[in-house]
N, C-alpha and C positions, 0 to 999 in steps of 0.2 A: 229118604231125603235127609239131610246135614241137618241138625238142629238151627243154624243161620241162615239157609233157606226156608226154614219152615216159620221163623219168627219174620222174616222179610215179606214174604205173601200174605201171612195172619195182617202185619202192619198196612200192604199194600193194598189188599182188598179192603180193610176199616176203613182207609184211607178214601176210596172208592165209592164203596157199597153203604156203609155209615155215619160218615162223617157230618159231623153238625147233629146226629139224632133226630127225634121224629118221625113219620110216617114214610115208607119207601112207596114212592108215587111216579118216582120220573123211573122211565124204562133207559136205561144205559142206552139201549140203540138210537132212543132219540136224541140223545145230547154227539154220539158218535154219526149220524146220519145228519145231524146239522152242519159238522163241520165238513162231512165230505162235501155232501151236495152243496155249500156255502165257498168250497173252492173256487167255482171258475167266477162265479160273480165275484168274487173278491178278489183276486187276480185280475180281474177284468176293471174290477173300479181303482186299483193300484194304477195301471197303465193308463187309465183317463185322467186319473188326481195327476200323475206324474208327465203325463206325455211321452209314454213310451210306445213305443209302437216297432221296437228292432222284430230284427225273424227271431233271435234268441229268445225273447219276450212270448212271443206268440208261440214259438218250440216248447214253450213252459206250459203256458196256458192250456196247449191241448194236449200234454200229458198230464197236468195234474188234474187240468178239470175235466177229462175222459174220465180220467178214473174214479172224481167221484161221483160220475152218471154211472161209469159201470157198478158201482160200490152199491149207487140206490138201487139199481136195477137187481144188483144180485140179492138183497135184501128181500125185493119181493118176490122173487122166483125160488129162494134156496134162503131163506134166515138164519143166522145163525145162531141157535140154541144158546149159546153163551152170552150173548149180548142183549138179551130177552128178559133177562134178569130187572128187578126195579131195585133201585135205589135211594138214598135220600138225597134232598136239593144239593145238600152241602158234598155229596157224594161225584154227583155231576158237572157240576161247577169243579171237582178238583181233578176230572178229568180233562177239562179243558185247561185248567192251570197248567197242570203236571206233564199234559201228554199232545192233546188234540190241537192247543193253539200255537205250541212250537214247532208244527208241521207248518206253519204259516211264515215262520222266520226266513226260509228260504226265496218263497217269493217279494217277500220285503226287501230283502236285498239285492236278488236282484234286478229289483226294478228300483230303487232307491239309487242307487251305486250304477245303475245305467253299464250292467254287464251285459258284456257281449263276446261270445261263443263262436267258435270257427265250424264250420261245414262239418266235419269230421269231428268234431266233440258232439255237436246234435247228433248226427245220424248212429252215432257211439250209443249216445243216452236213449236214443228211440229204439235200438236193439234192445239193450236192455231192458225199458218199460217192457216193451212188446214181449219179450221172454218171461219177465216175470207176472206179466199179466195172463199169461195162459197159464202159466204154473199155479198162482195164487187162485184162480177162479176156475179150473181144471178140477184141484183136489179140494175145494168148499165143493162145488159140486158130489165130486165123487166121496165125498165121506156122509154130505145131506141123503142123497139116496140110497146108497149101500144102507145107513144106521137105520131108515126107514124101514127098508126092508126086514135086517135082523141085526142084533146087538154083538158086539166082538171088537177084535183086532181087526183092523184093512191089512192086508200086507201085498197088493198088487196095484197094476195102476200106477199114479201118480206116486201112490205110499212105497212102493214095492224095493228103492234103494236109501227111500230119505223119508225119517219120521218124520217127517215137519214140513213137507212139498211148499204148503199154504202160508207158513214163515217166510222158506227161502224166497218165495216169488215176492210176498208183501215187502222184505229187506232189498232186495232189485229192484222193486217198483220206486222204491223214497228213495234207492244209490243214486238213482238214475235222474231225478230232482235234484236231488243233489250235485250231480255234477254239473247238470246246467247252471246251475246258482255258482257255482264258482269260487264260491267261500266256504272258512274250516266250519262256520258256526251251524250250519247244518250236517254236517257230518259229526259235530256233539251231540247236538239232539239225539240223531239218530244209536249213540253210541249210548247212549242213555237209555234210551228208549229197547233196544236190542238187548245192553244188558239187563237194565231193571224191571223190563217188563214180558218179552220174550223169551228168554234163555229160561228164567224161574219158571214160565210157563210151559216151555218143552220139558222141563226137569220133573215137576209136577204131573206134567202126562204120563213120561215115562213111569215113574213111582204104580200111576193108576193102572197103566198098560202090563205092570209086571203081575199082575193075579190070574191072567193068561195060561194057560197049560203052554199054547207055544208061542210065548215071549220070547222065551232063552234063544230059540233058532232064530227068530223075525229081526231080533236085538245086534244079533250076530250076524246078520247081512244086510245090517240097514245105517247109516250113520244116521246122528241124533239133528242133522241139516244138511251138511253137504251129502249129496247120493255117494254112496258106496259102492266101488265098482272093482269086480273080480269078486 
């Protein structure tokens, strides 16, 4: 890895995992499992504050707040190792600063802004959930079992054209929120979020994944998100 990625991650996990100092007590998954499963009630008390009630509205509601029933659900059936980790308060709290509760700007707007969506942009954004939700919860799956069994490289499956299945589907799942909201300010988030927290993270993998005896082939037929084909 680049020395400016390696000082970015160092900063971004401090940032995360340390910050404020102290005793590390709060588990990352629960400040991340708050905000999922805190979606559809929150969406849900936006549209009663507000009186919204369109189908675009509701078109929101049951994609965002599906996902994060599917999110708790998968939590308890397949956890994910990384988010297991404890942290300090100050660590947590800058999760939701930084990352967790700008996932929330989207339905603020548009239920605030009282947008409204044509047939054909919902059923647009419903493919998309729907695609990247078996993608993202497809390959958590298949990487919790597989490492269960034994330790390595995956390279079939879900993994088998695209390092990072569980990326591409999660960046589909929030496009697809985001086009219903209908506004640029979620699609910064998202660019933020993709760049500064994702991308480092697939680059990070790779690094780990190159100790491999066969990395070199897996590397060379796989792109590092979008699947690689031919």
């Amino acid at each position: 890895m680049s020395s400016a990625l390696t000082r970015w991650l160092a900063f971004r996990d401090w940032l995360v995992e340390d910050f404020g100092g102290g005793p590390k007590a709060v588990k990352l998954a629960w400040a991340i499992n708050l905000q999922k499963g805190g979606t559809l009630p929150f969406v849900l008390a936006l549209m009663v504050a507000f009186d919204v009630w369109t189908p675009t509205a509701w078109t929101y509601l049951g994609l965002h707040g599906s996902y994060g029933l599917v999110w708790l659900l998968k939590e308890i059936v397949f956890p994910d190792p990384g988010w297991q980790k404890k942290v300090t308060f100050g660590g947590a709290v800058n999760s939701w600063v930084f990352v967790l509760a700008l996932y929330w700007i989207a339905p603020v707007l548009l239920v605030v802004l009282r947008v409204e969506q044509s047939p054909a942009v919902l059923g647009a954004a419903i493919v998309l959930y729907a695609l990247g939700l078996a993608l993202m919860v497809g390959a958590d799956a298949q990487k919790y079992f597989v490492l269960r069994a034994r330790r390595g490289l995956i390279t079939d499956g879900f993994f088998a054209r695209t390092r990072n299945p569980n990326y591409l589907g999660e960046m589909m799942i929030y496009a697809s929120f985001a086009v219903v909201a209908g506004h640029w300010l979620p699609w910064l988030v998202l660019a933020w979020v993709w760049l500064g927290v994702f991308v480092p993270n697939m680059l990070r993998k790779d690094a780990s994944m190159a100790r491999y005896a066969e990395w070199g082939a897996y590397r060379a037929r796989s792109g590092l998100l979008v699947p690689r084909v031919g």
